[in-house]
C-alpha positions in Angstrom: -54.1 -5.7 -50.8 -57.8 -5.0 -49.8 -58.9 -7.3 -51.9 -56.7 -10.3 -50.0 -58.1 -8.6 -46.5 -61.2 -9.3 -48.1 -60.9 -12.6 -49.1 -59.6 -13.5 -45.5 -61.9 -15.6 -43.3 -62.9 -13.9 -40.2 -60.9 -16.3 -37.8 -57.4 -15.3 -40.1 -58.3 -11.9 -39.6 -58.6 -12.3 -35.8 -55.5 -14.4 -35.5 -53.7 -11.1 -37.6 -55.4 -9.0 -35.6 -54.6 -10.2 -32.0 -50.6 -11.5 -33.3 -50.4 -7.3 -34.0 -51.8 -6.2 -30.8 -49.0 -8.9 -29.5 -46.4 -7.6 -31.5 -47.3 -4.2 -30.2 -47.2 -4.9 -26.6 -43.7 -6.9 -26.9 -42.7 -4.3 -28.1 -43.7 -1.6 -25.7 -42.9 -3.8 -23.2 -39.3 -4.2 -24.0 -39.6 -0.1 -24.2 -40.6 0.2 -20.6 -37.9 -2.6 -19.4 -34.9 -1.1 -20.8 -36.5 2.2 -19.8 -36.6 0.9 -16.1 -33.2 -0.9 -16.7 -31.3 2.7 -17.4 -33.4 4.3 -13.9 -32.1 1.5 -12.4 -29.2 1.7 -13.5 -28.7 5.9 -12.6 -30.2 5.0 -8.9 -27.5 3.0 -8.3 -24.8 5.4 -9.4 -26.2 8.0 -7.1 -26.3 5.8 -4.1 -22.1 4.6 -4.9 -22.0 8.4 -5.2 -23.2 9.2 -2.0 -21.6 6.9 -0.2 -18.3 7.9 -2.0 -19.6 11.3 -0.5 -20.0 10.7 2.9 -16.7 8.4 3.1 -14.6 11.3 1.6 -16.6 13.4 4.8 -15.5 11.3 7.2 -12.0 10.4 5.8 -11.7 14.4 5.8 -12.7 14.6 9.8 -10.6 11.2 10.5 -7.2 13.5 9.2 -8.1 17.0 10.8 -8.2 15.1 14.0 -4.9 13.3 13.4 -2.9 16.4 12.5 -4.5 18.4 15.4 -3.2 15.4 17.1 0.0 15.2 16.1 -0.2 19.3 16.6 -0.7 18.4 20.3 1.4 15.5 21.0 4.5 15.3 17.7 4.4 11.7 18.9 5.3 8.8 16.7 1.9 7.2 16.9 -0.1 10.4 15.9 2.4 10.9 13.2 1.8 7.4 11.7 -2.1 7.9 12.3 -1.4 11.0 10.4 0.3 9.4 7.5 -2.4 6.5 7.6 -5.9 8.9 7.3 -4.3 11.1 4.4 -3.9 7.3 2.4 -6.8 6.6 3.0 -8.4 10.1 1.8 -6.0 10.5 -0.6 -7.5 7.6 -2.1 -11.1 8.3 -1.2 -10.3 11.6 -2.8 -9.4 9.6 -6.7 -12.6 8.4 -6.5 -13.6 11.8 -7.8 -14.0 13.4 -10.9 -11.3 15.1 -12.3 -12.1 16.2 -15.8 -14.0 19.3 -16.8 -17.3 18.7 -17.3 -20.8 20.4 -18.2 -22.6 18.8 -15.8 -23.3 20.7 -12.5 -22.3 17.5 -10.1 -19.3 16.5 -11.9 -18.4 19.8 -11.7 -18.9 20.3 -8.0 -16.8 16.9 -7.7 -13.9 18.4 -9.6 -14.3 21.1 -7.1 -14.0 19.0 -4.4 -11.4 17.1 -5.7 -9.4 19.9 -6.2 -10.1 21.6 -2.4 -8.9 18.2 -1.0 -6.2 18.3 -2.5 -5.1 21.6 -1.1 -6.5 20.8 1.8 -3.7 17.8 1.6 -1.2 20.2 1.2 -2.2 22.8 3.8 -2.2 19.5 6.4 1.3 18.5 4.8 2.5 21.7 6.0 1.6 22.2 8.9 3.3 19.0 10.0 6.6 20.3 8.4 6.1 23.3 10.3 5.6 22.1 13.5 8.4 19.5 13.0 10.5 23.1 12.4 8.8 24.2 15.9 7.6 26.8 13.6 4.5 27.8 15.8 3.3 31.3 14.5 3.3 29.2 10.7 1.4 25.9 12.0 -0.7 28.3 13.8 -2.0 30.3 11.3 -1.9 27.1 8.4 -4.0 25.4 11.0 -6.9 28.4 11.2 -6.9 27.9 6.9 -7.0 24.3 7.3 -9.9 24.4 9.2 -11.9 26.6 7.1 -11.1 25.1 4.3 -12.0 21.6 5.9 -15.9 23.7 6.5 -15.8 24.3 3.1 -14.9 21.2 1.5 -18.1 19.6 3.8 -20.1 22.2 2.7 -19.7 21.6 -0.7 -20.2 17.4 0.1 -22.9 18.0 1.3 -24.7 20.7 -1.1 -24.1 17.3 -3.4 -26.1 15.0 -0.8 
């Protein structure tokens, strides 16, 4: 093998030389753009995740105001709001993990996932309980609601 480097003129051993220094760039450039491909790639999942975040947020606000609505008023519109913003979270609220998971934010989603939907049952409630004109009940599911409405934001937004 030295002996064929040898024999090489100098111009075939400059055209080997600079074709593996080409090589050798391709190739650390196609490292560095599939490199920035995956960061890419991650950036975007956090921003969908953070928008899924502060959507579930305001979903969550949009149905504590339409129960404490319908708390108010037991008309037939605030019911149907009421009806319409737990959909709509309900949905929002699949958009979360649900599996068990190593990973601290997947985890926290689960988390989330899984105070919403209590939180959906706790606002389920206390509409049956003021349709029963069962005040001392609605009264004290409402106080529960509502703290467990500040927790679920504080937990949305520990993931922010």
């Amino acid at each position: 093998m030295k002996q064929k480097i040898r024999q090489m003129s100098l111009l075939q051993k400059l055209v080997m030389l600079t074709f593996v220094s080409m090589l050798l760039v391709l190739l650390i450039n196609i490292l560095i753009f599939g490199r920035l491909n995956m960061l890419n790639r991650q950036i975007g999942d956090v921003y969908t995740d953070n928008t899924n975040l502060e959507l579930l947020g305001e979903k969550l606000d949009r149905l504590q105001q339409s129960v404490e609505d319908y708390v108010r008023s037991r008309s037939t519109n605030s019911i149907e709001a009421y009806y319409k913003e737990e959909e709509e979270f309900r949905n929002q609220v699949e958009l979360l993990n649900a599996e068990i998971s190593d990973d601290e934010i997947l985890l926290a989603e689960k988390n989330i996932r899984g105070l919403s939907e209590s939180y959906m049952k706790l606002a389920a409630d206390i509409i049956q309980a003021k349709r029963g004109r069962n005040v001392k009940k609605y009264g004290a599911l409402s106080e529960e609601a509502i703290q467990l409405r500040k927790d679920i934001s504080n937990c949305i937004e520990s993931l922010k």
